[in-house]
N, C-alpha and C positions, 0 to 999 in steps of 0.2 A: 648448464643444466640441459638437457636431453627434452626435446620437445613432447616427448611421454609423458614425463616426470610434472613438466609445470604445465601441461592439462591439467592433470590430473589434481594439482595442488591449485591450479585456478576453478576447478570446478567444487573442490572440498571448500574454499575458501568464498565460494559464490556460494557454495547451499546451506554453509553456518550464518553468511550475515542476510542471506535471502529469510532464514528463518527467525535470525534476531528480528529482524526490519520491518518483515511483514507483523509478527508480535505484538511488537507496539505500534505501529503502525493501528494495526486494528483496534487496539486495546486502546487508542487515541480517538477512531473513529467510533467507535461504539459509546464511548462516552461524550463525544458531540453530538452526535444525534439522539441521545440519552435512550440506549437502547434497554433493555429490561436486566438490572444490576444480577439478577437470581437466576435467568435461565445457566443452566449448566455449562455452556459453551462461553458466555460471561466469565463465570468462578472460574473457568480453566483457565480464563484469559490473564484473569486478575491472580492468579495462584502463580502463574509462570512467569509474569512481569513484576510483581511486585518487591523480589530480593534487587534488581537492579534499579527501579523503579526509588523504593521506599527511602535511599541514602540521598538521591537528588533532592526529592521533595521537601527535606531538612533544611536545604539549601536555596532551594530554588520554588518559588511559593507559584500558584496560581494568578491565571488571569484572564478575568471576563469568563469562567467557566471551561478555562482551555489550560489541562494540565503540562503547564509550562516545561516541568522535568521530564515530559516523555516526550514531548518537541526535542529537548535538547539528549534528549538520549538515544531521537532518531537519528540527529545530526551526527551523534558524537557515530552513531554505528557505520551509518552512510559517508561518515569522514573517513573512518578506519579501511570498509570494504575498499574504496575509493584508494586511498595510499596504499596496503595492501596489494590490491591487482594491479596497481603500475609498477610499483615495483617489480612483483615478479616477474614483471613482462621487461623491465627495463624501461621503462618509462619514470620521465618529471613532468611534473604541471607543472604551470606559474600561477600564483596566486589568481588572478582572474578569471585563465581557464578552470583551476581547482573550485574556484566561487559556481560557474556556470555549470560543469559538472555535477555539482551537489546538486545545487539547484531540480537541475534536470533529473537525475537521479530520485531525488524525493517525488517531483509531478509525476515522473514517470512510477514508480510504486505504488501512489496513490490511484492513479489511474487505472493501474493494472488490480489493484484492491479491488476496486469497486465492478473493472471488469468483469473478473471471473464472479463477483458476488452476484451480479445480474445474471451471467451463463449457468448458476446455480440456480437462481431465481425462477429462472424460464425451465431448467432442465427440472426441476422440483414440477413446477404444475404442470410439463406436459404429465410426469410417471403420476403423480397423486395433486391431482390442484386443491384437495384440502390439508395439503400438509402446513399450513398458516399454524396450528397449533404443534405441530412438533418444533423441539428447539431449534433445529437449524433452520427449519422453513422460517419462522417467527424471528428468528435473529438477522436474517436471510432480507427479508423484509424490511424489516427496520432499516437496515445500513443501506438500503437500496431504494427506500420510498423517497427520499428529500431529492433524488436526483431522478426519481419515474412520477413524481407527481406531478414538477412544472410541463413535462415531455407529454404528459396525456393531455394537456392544456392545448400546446399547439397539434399534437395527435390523438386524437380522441377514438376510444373503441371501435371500432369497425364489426359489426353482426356480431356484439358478445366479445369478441377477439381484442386483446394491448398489442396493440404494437409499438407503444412507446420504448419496450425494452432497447428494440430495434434503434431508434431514434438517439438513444443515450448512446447505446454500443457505437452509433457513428461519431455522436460528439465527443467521445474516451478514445476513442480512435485518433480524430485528427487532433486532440492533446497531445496523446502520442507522439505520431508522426509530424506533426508539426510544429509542436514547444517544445516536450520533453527532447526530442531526437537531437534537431539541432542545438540543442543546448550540454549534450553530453558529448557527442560528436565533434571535440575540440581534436587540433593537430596535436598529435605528443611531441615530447623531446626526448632522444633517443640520449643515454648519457653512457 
């Protein structure tokens, strides 16, 4: 296969499971931090997850308030992307690196979830700092207060000014680069 061809098929196949994953992904975090079921940005979430969503749940019950089937539906998608891109590439994993992989995979999305939700956050109240009532500012909030409340605690406002966002963006960071990274960063086997 022509080094054209599977870019191009690695990149079509990164921005269908980037947008499965990110999906529920959210539509998991929103309902752990029991974000507001009605805002609009909610139903959209709950409208496009739910045909994949609705058959696990049959199967696969709740627990402790953490819907179990979209855990296992992040795995099943983040197993697939995961097989998928080595393949194309010609790669195998062994079961331990495919374990750490995942793994790494899932920190690192979560991570990156919550990242861009803060760089929204911040880029929101510089243009309109009362946009708290539009739905994405308010949704926006929600998924980002449980991780900027403890952060104002050890950084506290300075003249009016959070710079807690700052604080999180570092601690998302070195998850990143120093859980998630090493942990997907396995040697392949060329077969």
């Amino acid at each position: 296969m022509s080094g054209y061809v599977l870019s191009f098929l690695l990149f079509v196949v990164g921005i269908i499971f980037d947008i499965l994953i990110f999906s529920v992904l959210l539509r998991l975090i929103l309902q752990i931090v029991r974000a507001d079921f009605y805002n609009p940005i909610s139903q959209f979430m709950v409208r496009m997850t739910n045909p994949m969503l609705l058959p696990l749940r049959r199967i696969i019950p709740g627990f402790f308030g953490i819907d179990m089937a979209a855990v296992v539906l992040l795995v099943i998608f983040e197993t697939l992307d995961i097989l998928i891109t080595n393949f194309l590439q010609g790669y195998t994993l062994g079961i331990l690196s495919f374990l750490s992989v995942l793994l790494g995979m899932i920190i690192q999305h979560t991570a990156q979830l919550f990242f861009f939700a803060i760089i929204i956050l911040v880029v929101i109240s510089w243009i309109n700092p009362g946009a708290n009532y539009h739905p994405i500012g308010k949704l926006v909030y929600q998924i980002t207060e449980p991780l900027l409340r403890p952060a104002r605690r050890i950084l506290p406002p300075l003249n009016g000014i959070d710079l807690s966002p700052i604080l999180v963006i570092i601690f998302l960071a070195a998850i990143m680069f120093l859980v998630a990274a090493p942990l997907i960063n396995q040697p392949p086997k060329i077969y």
